[in-house]
Residue frames relative to the residue before (quaternion, step in Angstrom):
aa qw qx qy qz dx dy dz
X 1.0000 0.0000 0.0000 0.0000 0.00 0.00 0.00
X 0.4893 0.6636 -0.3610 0.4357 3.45 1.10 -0.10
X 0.7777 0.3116 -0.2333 0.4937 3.74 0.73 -0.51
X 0.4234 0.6792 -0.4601 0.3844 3.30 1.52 -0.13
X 0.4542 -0.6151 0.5346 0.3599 3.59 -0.65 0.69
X 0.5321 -0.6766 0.4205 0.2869 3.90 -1.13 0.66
X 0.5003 0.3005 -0.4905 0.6471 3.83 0.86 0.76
X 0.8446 0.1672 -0.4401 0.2548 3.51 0.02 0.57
X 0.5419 0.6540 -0.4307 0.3051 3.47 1.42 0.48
X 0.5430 0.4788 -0.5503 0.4161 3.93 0.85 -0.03
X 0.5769 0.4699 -0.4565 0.4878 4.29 0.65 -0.19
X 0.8227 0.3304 -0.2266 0.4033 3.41 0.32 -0.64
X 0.4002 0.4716 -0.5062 0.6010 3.75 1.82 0.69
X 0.5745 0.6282 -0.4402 0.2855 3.58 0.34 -0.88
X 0.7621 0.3462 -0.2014 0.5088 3.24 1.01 -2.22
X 0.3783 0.5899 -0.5683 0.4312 4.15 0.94 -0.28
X 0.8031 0.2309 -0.2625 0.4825 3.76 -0.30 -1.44
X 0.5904 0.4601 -0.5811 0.3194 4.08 0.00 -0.60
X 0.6128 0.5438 -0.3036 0.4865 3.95 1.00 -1.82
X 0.4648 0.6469 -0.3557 0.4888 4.09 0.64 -0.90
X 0.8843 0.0209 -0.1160 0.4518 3.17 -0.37 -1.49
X 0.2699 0.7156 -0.4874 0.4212 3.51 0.92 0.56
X 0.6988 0.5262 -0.0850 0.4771 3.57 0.70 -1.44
X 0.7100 0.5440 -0.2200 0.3894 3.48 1.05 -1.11
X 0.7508 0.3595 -0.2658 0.4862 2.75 1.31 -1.47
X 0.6546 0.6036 -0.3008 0.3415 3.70 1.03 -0.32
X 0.4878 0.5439 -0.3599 0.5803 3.11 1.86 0.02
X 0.6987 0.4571 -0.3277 0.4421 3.65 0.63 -1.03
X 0.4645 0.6363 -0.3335 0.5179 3.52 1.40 -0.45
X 0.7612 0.3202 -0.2881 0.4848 3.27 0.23 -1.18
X 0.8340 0.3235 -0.3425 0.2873 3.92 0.23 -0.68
X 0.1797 0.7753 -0.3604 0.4865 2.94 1.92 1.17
X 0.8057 0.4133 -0.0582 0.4202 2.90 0.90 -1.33
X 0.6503 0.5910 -0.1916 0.4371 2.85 1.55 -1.04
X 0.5298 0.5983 -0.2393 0.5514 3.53 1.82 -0.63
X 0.7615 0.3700 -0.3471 0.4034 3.37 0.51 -0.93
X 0.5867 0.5025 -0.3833 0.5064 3.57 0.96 -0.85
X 0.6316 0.4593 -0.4799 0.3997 3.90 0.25 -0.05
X 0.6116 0.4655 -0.2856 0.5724 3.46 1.30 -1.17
X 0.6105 0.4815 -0.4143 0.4730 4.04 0.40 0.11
X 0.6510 0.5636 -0.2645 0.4342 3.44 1.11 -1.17
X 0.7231 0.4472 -0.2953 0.4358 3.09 0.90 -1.39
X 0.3832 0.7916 -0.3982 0.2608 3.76 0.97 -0.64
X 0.8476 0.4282 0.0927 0.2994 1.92 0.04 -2.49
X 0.5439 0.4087 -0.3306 0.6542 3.71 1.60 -0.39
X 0.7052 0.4361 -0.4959 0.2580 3.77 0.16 -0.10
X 0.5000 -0.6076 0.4683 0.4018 3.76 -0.84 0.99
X 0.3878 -0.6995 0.5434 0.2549 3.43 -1.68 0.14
X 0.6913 0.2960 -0.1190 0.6483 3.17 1.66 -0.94
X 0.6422 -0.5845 0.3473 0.3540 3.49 -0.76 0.54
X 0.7065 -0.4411 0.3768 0.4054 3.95 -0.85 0.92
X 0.5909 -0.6472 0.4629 0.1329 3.84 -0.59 0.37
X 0.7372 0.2914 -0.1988 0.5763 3.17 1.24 -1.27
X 0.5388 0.5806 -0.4282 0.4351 3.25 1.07 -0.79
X 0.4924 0.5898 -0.4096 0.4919 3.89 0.91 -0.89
X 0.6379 0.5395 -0.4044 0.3721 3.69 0.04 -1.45
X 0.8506 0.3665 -0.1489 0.3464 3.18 0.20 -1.95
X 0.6224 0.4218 -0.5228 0.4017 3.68 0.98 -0.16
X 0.6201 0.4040 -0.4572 0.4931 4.00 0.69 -0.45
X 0.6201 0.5211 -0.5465 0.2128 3.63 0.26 0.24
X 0.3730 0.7869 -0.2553 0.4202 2.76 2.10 -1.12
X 0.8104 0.4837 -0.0584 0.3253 3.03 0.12 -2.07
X 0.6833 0.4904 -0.2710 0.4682 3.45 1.62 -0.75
X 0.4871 0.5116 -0.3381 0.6218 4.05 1.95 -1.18
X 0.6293 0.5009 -0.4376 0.4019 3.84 0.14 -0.54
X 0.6504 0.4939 -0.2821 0.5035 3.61 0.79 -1.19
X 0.6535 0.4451 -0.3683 0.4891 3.76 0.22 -1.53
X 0.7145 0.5065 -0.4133 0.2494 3.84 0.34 -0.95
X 0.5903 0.6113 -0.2105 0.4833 3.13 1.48 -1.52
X 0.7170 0.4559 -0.2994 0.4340 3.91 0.91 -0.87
X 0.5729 0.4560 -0.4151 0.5399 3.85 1.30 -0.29
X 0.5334 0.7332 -0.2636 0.3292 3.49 0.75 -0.89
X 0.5311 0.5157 -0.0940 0.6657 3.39 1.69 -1.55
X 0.9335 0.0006 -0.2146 0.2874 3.09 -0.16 -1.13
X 0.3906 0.5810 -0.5634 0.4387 3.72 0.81 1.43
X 0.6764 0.4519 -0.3848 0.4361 3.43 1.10 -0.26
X 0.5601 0.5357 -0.4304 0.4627 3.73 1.18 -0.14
X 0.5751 -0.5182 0.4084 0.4837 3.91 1.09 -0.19
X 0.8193 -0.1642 0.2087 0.5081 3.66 -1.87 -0.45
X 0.5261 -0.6677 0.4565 0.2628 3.35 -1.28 0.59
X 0.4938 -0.5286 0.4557 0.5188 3.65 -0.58 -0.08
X 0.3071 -0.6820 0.6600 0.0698 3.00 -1.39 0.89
X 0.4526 -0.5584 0.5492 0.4263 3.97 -1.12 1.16
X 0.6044 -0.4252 0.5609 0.3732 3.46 -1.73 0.42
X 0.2542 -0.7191 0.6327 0.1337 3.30 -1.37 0.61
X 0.4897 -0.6985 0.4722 0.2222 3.54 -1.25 0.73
């Protein structure tokens, strides 16, 4: 706008700021967009139901926890039964 002769630089500030804030708002637009589509992505990758394997490994858990807790019992009751002998 400097070399523009000076009857033609207040029209050609006008279009500078209108094109300007054109851009701004079309930029804030776009990382609008760009925000929601991450928040869609991220959704849309997030399981609803826990992970299967994880599943596997917490009822194994839950099953070595039990077996431990049932020897546990039956060492505190003393010697195990023993089959009759002949």
């Amino acid at each position: 706008m400097r070399l523009a002769p000076a009857e033609g630089r207040p029209p050609l500030a006008d279009a500078h700021r209108t094109l300007s804030e054109q851009l701004e708002s079309g930029v804030a637009a776009y990382e609008r967009l760009v925000v929601a589509a991450a928040g869609y992505v991220a959704e849309d990758a997030r399981p609803s139901t826990e992970h299967p394997a994880a599943s596997r490994l917490t009822e194994a858990t839950d099953l070595l926890h039990g077996v431990a807790s049932a020897l546990a019992e039956l060492r505190a009751v003393g010697d195990p039964l023993r089959a009759p002998t002949r």
